[in-house]
N, C-alpha and C positions, 0 to 999 in steps of 0.2 A: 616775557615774550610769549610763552604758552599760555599767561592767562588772557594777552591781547587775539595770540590765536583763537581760542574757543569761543571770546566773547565779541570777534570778528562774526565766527563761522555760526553764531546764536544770530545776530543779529539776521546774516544775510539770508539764513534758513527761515526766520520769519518774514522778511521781506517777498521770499519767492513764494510761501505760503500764502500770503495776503493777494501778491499780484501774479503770481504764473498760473496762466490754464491747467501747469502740468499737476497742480495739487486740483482741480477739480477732477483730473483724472483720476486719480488714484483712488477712489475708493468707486470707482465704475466698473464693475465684470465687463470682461472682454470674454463674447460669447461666439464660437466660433460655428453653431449650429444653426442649420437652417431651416426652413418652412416653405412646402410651394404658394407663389402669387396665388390668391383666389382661395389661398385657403385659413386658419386660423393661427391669431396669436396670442400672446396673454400680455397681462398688465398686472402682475400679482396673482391673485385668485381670480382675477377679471379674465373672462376668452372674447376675444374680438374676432368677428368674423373679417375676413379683406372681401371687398367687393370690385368688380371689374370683370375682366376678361383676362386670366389667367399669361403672365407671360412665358414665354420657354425657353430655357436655351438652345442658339440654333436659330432662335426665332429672328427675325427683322424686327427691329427698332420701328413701335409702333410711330407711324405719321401724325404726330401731336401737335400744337401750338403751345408752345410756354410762353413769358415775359421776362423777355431780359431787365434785369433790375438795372441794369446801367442806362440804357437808351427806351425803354419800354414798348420796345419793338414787339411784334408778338412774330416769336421763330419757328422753326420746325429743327430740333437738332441734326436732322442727319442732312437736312440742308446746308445746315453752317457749319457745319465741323466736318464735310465732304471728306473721304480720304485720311480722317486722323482716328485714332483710337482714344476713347472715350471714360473717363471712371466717373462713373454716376453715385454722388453719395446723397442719399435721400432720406430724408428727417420729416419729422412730424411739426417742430416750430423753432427755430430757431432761439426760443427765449426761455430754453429749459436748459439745465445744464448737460445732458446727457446729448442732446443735438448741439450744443456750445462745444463739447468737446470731441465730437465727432468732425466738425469742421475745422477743427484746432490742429485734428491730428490728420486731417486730408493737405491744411496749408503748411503743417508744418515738418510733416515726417512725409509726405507725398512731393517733398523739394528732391527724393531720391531717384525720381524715375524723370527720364530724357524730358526734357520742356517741354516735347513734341506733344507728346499725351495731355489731351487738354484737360483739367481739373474742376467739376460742374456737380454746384451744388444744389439740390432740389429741392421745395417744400411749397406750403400753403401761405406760407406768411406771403403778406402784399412786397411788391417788388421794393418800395419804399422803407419797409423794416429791414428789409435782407441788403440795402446798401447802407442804412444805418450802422448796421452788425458788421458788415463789410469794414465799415473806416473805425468804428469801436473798438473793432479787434483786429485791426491793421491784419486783415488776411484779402485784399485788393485782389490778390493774383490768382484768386479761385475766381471764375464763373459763376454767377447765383441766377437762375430763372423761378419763375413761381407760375404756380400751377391754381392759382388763386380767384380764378375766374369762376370755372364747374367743377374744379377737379379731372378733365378729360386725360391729364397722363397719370392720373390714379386711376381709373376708369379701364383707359386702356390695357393697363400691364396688371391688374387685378390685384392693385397695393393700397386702395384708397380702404379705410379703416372703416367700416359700418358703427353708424354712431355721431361719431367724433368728426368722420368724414373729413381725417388728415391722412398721412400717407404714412406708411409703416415705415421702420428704419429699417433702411436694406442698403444693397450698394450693387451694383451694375456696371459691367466692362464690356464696353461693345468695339467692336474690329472695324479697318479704313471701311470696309463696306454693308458696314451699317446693322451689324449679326450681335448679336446676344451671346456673346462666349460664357461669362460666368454673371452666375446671381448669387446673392445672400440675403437675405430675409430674415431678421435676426428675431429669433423664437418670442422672446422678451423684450419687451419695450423699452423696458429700463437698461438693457445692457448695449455696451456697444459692440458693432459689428469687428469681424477680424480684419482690419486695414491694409494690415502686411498682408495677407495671402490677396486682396484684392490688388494692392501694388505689385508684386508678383505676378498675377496673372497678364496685368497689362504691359508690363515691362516681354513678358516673354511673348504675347504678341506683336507690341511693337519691332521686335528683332526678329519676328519668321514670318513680317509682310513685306 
């Protein structure tokens, strides 16, 4: 019986290794430090400068056009999501693993905060990659727009990467009327941003509007 147990609990450890996102987490720093928009990040020894117009907390949700990956609408977020609070998780490409499991952990540990809070993922990639990834990685119940046109909501919030000209990994919580409560801008490219304290913040907004 116990040697059925271990060579149960061998198998199934390799199974979730092979196919759970949560083993590409694990060897990803979770980096809880931040960088203002507009200004610089690294990439290793690499320093990248951000370009744009610097965004603030406090600030209003700059007036952008994104592309909904689902209908290829072109939107203005604070049009569409009028009145709700917002978690903005923003990556550089969807098809690296550190933005793979950035989004893994918005669909799937961000199941904690009220429905209410709409869940909106950002990046370069064309709206067509980002519904591919969508149904690949059965995570439907996020929002994905792409900014894949000029870059204009890198531009604006001073997150587009000089160079590479993708968008830094950071993440954004904005309030029903349309304000900039918290930023993060995560120092390092490679590491992922701190999700819980960004779940946090929105959860406690959502309860003192």
């Amino acid at each position: 019986m116990i040697r059925r147990f271990f060579l149960f609990a061998g198998i199934l450890t390799i199974f979730l290794l092979l196919t759970g996102c949560g083993a590409k987490r694990a060897n990803i720093i979770i980096n809880s430090g931040s960088v203002a928009p507009g200004s610089m990040i690294s990439k290793g020894d690499k320093k990248m400068s951000l370009l744009g117009k610097p965004l603030e907390i406090d600030a209003t949700l700059p007036d952008t056009e994104l592309v909904d990956a689902k209908t290829l609408a072109t939107v203005n977020l604070k049009d569409r999501y009028r009145s709700k609070v917002m978690l903005l998780s923003i990556v550089p490409s969807l098809d690296t693993k550190v933005c793979e499991a950035q989004t893994h952990y918005l669909g799937e540990k961000g199941d904690r905060m009220p429905p209410d809070i709409v869940r909106i993922t950002i990046s370069r990639d064309t709206p067509f990659a980002q519904s591919r990834f969508a149904k690949e990685a059965k995570l439907t119940d996020i929002d994905y727009f792409s900014d894949y046109k000029r870059g204009d909501f890198g531009r604006s919030t001073g997150l587009l990467i000089d160079g590479s000209l993708l968008l830094a990994r950071s993440v954004l919580v904005v309030d029903r009327q349309g304000i900039v409560r918290y930023i993060q801008v995560v120092p390092e490219i490679s590491n992922l941003p701190n999700m819980e304290k960004a779940f946090d913040k929105a959860i406690a907004l959502y309860g003192h509007q």
